[in-house]
C-alpha positions in Angstrom: -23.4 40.1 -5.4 -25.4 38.7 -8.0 -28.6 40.6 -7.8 -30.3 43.6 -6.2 -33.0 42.6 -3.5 -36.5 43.6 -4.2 -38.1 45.5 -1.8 -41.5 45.5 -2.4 -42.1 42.7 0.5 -44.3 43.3 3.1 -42.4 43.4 6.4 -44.6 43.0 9.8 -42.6 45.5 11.6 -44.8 48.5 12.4 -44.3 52.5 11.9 -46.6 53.6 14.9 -49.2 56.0 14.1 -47.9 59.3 14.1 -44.0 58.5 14.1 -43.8 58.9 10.5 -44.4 62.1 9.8 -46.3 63.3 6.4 -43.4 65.1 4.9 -45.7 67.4 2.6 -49.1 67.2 3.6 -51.4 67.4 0.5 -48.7 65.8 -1.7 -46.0 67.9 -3.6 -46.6 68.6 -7.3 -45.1 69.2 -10.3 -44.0 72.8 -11.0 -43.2 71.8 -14.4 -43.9 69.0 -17.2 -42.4 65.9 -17.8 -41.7 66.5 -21.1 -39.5 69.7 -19.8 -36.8 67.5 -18.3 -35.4 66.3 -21.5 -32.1 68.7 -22.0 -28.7 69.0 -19.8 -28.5 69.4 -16.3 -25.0 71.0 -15.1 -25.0 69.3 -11.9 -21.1 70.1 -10.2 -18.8 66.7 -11.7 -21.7 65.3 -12.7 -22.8 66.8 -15.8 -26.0 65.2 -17.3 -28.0 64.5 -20.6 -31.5 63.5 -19.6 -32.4 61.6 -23.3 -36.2 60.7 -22.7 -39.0 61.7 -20.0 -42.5 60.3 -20.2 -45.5 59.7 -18.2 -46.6 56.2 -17.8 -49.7 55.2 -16.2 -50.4 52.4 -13.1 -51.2 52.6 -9.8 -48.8 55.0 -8.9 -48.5 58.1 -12.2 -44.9 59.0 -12.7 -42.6 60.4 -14.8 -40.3 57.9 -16.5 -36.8 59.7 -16.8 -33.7 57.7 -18.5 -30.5 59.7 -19.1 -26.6 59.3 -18.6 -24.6 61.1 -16.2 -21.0 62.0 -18.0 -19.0 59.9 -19.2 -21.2 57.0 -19.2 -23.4 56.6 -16.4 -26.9 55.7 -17.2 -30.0 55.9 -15.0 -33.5 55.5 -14.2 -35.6 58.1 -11.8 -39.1 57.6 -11.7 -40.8 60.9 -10.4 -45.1 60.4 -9.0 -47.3 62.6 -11.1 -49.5 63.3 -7.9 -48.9 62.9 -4.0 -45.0 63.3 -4.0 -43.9 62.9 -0.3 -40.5 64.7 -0.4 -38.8 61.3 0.1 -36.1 59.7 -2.7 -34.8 56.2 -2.7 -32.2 55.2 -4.8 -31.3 51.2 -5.0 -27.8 49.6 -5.5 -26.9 47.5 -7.9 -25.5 43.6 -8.6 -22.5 41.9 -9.6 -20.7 43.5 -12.0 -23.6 45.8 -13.1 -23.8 47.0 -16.0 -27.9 46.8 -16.0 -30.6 49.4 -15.0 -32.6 47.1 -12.2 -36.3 48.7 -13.0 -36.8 51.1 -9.8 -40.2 49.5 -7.7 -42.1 52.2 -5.4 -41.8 50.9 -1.9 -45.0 50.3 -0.2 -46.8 50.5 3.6 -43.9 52.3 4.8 -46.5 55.7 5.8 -48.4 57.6 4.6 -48.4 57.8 0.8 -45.5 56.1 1.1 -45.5 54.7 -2.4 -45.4 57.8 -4.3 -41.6 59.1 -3.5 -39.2 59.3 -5.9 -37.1 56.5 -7.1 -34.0 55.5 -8.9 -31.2 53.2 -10.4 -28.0 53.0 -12.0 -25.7 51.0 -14.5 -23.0 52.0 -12.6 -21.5 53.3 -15.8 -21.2 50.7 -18.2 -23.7 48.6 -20.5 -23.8 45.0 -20.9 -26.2 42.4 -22.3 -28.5 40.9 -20.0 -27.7 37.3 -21.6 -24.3 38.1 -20.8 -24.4 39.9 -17.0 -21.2 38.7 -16.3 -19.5 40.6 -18.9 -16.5 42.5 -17.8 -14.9 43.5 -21.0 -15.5 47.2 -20.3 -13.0 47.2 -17.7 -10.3 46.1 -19.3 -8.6 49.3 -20.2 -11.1 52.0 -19.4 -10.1 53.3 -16.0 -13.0 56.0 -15.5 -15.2 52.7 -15.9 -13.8 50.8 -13.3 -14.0 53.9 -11.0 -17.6 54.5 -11.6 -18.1 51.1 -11.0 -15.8 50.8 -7.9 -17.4 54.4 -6.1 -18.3 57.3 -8.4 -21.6 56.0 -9.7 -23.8 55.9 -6.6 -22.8 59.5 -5.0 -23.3 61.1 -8.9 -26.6 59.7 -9.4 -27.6 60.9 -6.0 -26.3 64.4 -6.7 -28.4 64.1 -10.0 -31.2 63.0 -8.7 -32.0 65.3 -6.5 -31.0 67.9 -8.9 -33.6 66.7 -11.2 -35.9 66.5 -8.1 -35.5 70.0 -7.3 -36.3 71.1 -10.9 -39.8 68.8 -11.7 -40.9 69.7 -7.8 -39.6 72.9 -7.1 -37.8 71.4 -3.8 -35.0 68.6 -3.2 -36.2 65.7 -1.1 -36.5 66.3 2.2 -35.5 62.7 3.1 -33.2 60.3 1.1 -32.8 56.6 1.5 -30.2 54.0 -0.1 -31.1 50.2 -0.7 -28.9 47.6 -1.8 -27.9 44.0 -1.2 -24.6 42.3 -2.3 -22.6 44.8 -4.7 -25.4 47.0 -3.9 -24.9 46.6 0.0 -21.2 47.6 -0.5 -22.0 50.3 -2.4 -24.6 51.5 0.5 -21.8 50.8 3.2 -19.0 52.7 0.9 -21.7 55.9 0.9 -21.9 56.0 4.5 -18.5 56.3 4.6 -16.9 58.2 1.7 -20.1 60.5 0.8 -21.7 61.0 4.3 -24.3 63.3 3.6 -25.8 61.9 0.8 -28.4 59.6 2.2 -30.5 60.4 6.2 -30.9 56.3 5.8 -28.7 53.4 4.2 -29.3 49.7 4.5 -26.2 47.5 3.4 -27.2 43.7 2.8 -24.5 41.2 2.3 -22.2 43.5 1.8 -19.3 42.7 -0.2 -17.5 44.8 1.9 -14.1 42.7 1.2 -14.4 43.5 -2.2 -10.3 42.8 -2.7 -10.1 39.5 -1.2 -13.7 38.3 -2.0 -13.1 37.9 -6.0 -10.2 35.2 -4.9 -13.3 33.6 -2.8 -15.4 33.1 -5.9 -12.3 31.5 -7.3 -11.7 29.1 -4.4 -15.6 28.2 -4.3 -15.6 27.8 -7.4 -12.8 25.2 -8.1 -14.2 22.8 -5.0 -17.4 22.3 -6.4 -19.1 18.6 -6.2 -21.9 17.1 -8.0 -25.3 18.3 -7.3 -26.5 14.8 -6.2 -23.7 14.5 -3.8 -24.7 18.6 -2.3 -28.5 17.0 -1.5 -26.7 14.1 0.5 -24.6 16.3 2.2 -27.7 18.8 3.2 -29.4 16.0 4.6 -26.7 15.1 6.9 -26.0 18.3 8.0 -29.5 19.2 8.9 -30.3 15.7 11.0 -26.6 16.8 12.6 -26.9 20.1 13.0 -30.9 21.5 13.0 -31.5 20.9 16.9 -28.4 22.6 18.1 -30.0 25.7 18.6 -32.3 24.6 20.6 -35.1 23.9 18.0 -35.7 21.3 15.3 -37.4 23.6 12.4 -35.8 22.9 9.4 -32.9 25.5 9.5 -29.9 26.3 11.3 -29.7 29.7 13.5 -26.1 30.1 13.8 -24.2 27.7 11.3 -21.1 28.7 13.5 -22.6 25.7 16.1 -22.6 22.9 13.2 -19.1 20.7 14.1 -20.2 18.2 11.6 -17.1 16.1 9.3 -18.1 15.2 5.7 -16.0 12.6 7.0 -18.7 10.9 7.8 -20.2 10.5 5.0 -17.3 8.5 3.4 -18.4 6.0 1.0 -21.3 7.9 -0.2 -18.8 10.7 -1.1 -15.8 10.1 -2.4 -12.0 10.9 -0.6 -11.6 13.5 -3.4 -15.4 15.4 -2.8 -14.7 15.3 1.3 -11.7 16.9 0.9 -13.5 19.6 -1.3 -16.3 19.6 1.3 -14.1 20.7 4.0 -12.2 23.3 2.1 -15.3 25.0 1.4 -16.5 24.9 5.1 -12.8 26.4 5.9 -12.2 29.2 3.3 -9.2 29.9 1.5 -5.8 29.7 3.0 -2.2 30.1 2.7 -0.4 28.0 5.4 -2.5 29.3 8.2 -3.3 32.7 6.9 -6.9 33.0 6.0 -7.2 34.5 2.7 -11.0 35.6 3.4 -12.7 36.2 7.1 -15.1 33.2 6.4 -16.2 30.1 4.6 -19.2 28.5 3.2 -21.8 28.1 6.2 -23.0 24.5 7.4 -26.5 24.5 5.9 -26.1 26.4 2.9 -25.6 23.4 0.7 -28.6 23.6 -1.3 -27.8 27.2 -2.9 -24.2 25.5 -3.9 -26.5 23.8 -6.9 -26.5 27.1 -8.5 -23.7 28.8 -7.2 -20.7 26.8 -7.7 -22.3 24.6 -10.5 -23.8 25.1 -14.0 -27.0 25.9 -14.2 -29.6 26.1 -17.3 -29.1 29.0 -19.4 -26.2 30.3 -17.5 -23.7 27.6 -18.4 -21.5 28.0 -15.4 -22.4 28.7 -11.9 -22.5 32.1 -10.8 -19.5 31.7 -8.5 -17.0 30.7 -11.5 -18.4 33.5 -13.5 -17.5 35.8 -11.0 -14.1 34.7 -10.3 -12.7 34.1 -14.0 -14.5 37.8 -15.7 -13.3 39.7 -12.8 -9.6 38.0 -12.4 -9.5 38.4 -16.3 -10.3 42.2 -16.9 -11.1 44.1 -13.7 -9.1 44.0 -10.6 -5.6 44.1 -11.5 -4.3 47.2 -12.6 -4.4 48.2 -16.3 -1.5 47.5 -18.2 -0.5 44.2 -16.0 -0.4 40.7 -15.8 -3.8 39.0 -14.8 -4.9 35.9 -14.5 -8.0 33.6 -14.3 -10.3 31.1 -12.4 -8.0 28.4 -14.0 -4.2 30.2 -12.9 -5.5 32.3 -9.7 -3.1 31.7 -6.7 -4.6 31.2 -3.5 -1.5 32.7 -1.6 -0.7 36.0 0.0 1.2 36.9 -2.9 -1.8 36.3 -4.9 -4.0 38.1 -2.5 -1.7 41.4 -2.2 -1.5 41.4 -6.3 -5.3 42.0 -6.1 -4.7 45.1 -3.5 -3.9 48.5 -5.5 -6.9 48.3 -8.2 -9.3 46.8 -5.6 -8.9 48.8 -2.4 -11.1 51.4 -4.2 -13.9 49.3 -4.1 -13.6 48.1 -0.6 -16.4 49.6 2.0 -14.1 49.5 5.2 -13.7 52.6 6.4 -13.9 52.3 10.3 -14.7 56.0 10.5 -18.5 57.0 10.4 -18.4 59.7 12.2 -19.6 62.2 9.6 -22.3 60.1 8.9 -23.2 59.8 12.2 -23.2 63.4 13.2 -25.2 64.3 10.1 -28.2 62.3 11.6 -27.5 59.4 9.5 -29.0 55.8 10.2 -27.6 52.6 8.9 -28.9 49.0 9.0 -26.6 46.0 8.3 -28.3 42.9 7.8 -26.8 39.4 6.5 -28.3 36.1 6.1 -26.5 33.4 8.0 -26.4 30.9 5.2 -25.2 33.5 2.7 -23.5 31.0 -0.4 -21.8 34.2 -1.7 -21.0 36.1 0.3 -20.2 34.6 4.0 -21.9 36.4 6.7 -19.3 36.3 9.0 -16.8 38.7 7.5 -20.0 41.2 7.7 -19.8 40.3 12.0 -16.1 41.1 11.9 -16.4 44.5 10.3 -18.9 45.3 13.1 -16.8 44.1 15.9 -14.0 46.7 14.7 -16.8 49.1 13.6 -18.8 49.0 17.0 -16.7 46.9 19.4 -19.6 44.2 18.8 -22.3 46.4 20.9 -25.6 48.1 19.6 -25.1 51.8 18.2 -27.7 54.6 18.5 -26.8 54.9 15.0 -26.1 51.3 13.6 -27.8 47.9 13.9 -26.7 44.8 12.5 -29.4 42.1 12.0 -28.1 38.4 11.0 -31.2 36.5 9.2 -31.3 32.8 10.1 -30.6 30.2 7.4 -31.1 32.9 4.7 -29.2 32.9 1.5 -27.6 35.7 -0.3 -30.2 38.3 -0.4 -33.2 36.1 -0.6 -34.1 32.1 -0.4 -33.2 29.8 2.4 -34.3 26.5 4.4 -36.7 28.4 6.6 -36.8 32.0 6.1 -36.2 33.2 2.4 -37.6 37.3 2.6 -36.3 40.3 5.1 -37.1 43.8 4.3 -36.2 46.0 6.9 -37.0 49.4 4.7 -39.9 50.1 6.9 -38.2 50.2 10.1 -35.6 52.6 9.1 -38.0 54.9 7.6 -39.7 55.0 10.9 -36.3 55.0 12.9 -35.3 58.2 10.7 -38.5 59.9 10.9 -39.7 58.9 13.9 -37.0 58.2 16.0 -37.9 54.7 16.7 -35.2 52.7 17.0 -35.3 49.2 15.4 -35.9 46.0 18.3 -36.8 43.5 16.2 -37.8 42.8 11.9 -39.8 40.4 10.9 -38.0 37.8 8.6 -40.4 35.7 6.2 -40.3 32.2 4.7 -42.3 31.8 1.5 -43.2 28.8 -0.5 -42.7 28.5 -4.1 -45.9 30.0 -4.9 -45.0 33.0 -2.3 -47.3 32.3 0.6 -46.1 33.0 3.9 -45.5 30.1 5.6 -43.5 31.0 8.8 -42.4 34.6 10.5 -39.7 35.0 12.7 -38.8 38.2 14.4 -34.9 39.5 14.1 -33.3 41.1 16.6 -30.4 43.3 17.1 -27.1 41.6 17.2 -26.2 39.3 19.2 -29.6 38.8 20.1 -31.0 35.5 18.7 -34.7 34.9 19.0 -35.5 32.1 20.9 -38.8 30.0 20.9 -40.8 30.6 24.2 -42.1 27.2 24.5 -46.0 27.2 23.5 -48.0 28.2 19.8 -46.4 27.4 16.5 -42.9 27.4 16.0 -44.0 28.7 12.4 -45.1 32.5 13.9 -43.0 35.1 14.9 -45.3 35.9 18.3 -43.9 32.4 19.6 -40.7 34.0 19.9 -38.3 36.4 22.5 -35.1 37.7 22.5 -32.1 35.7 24.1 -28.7 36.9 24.6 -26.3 35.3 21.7 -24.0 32.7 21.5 -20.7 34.1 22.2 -18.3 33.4 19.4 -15.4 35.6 18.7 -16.7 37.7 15.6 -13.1 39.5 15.2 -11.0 37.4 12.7 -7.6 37.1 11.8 -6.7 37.5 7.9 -4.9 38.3 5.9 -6.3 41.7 4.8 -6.8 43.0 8.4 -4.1 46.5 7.1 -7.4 47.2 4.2 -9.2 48.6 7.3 -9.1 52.3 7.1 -9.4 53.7 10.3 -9.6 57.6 9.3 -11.7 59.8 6.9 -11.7 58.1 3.0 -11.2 60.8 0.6 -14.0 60.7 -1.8 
C-alpha cells in the first residue's frame, strides 16, 4: 500500500524461444511527431488535455507525454521513438497516490521487449512528495475519491491507447497492468469491473479489503513496541520457528506453522508489550468476530521498525499515517462524522460505519468471468511476511475465487518470508512480469517464478523457485540451499485459507457495474 514495485528485476524464469511472438516485426513507428500530441484528445468520459510531449534521449528514445485526463487525472506515457512492439503496460499506484511513479521500460521479457509503451497515474489528485500521506483532497471532493477508489486506472487505459493509436497509427496489440499494494487492488478491481481493458494483470498484495484494512492500519498502529524490544522478539521467533518447515535458512515459509507465545519472553518484554505482541499476531477483533481476515505474520518483526514506528524523516510510521489521514478525510461519507487513529473503534459498529464510502474501493468481485472469456490472464502473488498488508486475506479471496485449486486462467504465487512488495529475511525481489508475458503470448502457463534475495548492495545472494499455490518448494536434499535448482515442488501444508470475518457480505458474487 505504500509504494509501487519496480519492475525492472531480472526474474530467472524463462520465455522459450519462439513462445513470445514479435508482435511487429521491424518495430512500429511513429506516423506522426511528438511534438503533434500536445492538444485535446476526446476520448468517450475521458476527455484529455495532453500539456507537454518531448523526446528524451537514453537507451531506450521515447516520447515523454504528461497531461491530465478530466477533471483531474494526471499522467505519464512514455512512447519508444524506434522499435515499438505493439505492447502497453500501465503500472498501479501506492497508498493514497497522489504521485506520478516515473514509468521504467521492462526489460528481457522478448524480443525488443524494452521498447513498448508505458504509463502511470496520480489517480486524480496532487500531493507533495514530503507529504504522501496527504489526504486532504478527499475531504469534500467526491469525483476525487471516485477516481481514486476505481475511475482512474480504466481512464488512463482508454487514453492511453487512444494516444497510442494516434503517435503509431495502431492501438497496442497487447496490454498489461502492474501493480503492488494499492496498485495490486487496483489491478484485481480491473479484472473485475473493466474486463477488457488489460490481456494480462498481476495484483501484488492486494489491498483487496480495502474497507476493513484502513481499521488494520489503526489496530497496528496503536500496538506498536519499541524497536529494541521488535529485534528481541525476531530473534526468538526465528530460533523457534525457522526449522519448522523443514529447513533452517534464515526465513520462515509459512508463518501460519510458527505457534510461538511472546509469553516467553517475559522479563525481557514487559506484561504491557506481550500483550501488544499477541494482538498483533491475532488481528483485530470484536468479541470473537475478526475485524480483518489476518494478522501480522510470525517473522515479520523486523519490517514493524518502520511500519508501526517512527522513522527518520517520516515522523510517524507508515501504518499510523495510513490509519489517522484516511479515518480523518477519506472513507466516511462526505458530510459525516469521522474519526481518527486516536478515536477509531475496533467494533463491528465501527467496521460497518466504514462500509458505504469504502465498498467502492474494494476489489472483491467473485465473478471473472468476462475477464476470463476475453482471454485474460491474472497472476496474484503475496509475500508471506507482508507487514501491511497480511497475506492471508489474499489466500481467502482465492479460496472463494477458485475453491483453492489452480485456474487455466489464474495463479496465486505466496513468496516466502517477503515483505510488502519487496525486502524480507531471505527473499526480498519477485517479478513475475516475464512469465505472464510469455503465458499471454505464448500460452505457457506459469510452473514456477524465481524469487530473489538481495543484499544491501543488491547482489543476488539466494534464488528460490515459487510455485503455484499450494505448492511449496521444498529442498531436495544435496547443493546449496542458497540456489533455486536445489529445490522441487511439494504439495502444501493444508490450512484452511477460508476465513470467517466480519466482512464475509463485501463479497460480490455477480457482475460489478463499472
Amino acid at each position: 500500500m505504500f509504494r509501487k514495485v519496480l519492475v525492472s528485476l531480472l526474474v530467472l524464469g524463462t520465455v522459450a524461444a519462439g513462445t513470445a511472438p514479435v508482435l511487429a516485426a521491424a518495430g512500429t513507428r511513429p506516423v506522426r511527431s511528438c511534438a503533434d500530441l500536445v492538444r485535446s484528445f476526446d476520448v468517450p468520459d475521458a476527455r484529455t488535455r495532453v500539456t507537454s510531449a518531448e523526446v528524451v534521449s537514453g537507451s531506450t528514445e521515447f516520447c515523454d507525454v504528461r497531461g491530465t485526463i478530466e477533471p483531474a487525472v494526471g499522467f505519464q506515457l512514455k512512447l519508444p521513438m524506434r522499435g515499438y512492439q505493439g505492447r502497453y503496460l500501465q503500472y498501479g499506484c501506492g497508498g493514497f497516490c497522489g504521485i506520478i511513479d516515473d514509468p521504467d521500460f521492462p526489460s528481457r521479457c522478448g524480443p525488443a521487449f524494452g521498447d513498448a509503451a508505458v504509463a502511470a497515474t496520480d489517480d486524480g489528485h496532487q500531493v507533495s512528495p514530503e507529504n504522501p500521506f496527504d489526504t486532504t483532497w478527499a475531504a469534500s471532493d467526491q469525483k476525487a475519491r471516485d477516481d481514486y477508489f476505481f475511475r482512474a486506472p480504466h481512464a488512463l487505459s482508454k487514453v492511453s491507447k487512444h494516444i497510442i493509436k494516434a503517435f503509431y497509427g495502431r492501438a497496442p496489440v497487447k496490454s498489461y497492468f502492474n501493480g503492488c499494494s494499492n496498485g495490486g487492488r487496483e489491478g484485481l478491481l480491473l479484472a473485475q469491473r473493466y474486463p477488457r481493458d488489460f490481456d494480462g494483470v498481476i495484483a501484488a498484495a492486494p489491498g483487496a479489503y480495502y474497507t476493513a484494512l484502513i481499521g488494520y492500519q489503526a489496530w497496528i498502529a496503536r500496538n506498536t513496541i519499541p524497536n529494541d524490544k521488535i529485534f528481541v522478539l525476531h530473534d526468538a521467533v526465528m530460533a523457534a520457528c525457522d526449522g519448522l518447515d523443514g529447513l533452517v535458512d534464515g526465513q520462515i515459509d509459512d508463518p501460519r506453522l510458527c505457534r510461538f507465545d511472546p509469553g516467553t519472553l517475559s522479563g525481557q518484554l514487559t506484561e504491557d508489550e506481550v500483550a501488544r505482541v499477541r494482538r498483533l499476531y491475532a488481528g483485530p477483533s470484536d468479541q470473537g468476530v475478526r475485524l480483518y481476515p489476518g494478522g501480522q505474520p510470525y517473522g515479520s518483526e523486523i519490517s514493524w521498525t518502520f511500519w508501526l514506528n517512527p522513522t527518520p524523516g517520516l515522523g510517524r510510521g507508515i501504518a499510523p499515517e495510513l490509519a489517522d489521514n484516511a479515518l480523518k478525510h477519506l472513507v466516511y461519507p462526505i458530510g459525516t462524522p469521522h474519526s481518527s487513529l486516536e478515536t477509531f473503534e475496533f467494533t463491528v459498529r465501527g467496521f460497518r460505519e466504514l462500509v458505504p464510502e469504502t465498498v467502492k474501493a474494494n476489489s472483491l468481485s467473485l465473478d471473472l468471468r468476462e475477464f476470463r472469456r476475453a482471454g485474460g490472464k491474472l497472476i496474484l502473488w503475496h509475500g508471506a511476511g507482508d507487514q501491511g498488508i497480511p497475506f492471508e486475506g489474499t489466500l481467502d479471496y482465492w479460496q472463494r475465487l477458485t475453491g483453492g485449486r489452480n485456474a487455466d486462467w489464474a495463479k496465486l504465487f505466496v513468496v516466502p518470508s517477503m515483505w510488502h512488495c519487496e525486502g524480507g529475511d531471505g527473499l526480498t525481489n519477485f517479478d513475475p512480469f516475464r512469465a505472464l508475458v510469455s503465458w499471454v503470448e505464448g500460452g505457457r502457463t506459469p510452473d514456477r517464478i524465481i524469487a530473489e534475495g538481495r543484499d544491501g548492495d543488491g547482489n543476488v545472494v539466494r534464488t528460490r523457485p515459487v510455485f503455484p499455490y499450494p505448492l511449496r518448494a521444498k529442498y531436495d536434499g544435496s547443493g546449496s540451499i542458497d540456489d533455486a535448482a536445489n529445490f522441487v515442488a511439494a504439495p502444501g501444508y493444508g490450512f484452511r485459507d477460508r476465513i470467517r470475518w466480519a466482512g464475509e457480505d463485501l463479497y460480490k458474487s455477480g457482475p460489478v457495474a463499472p
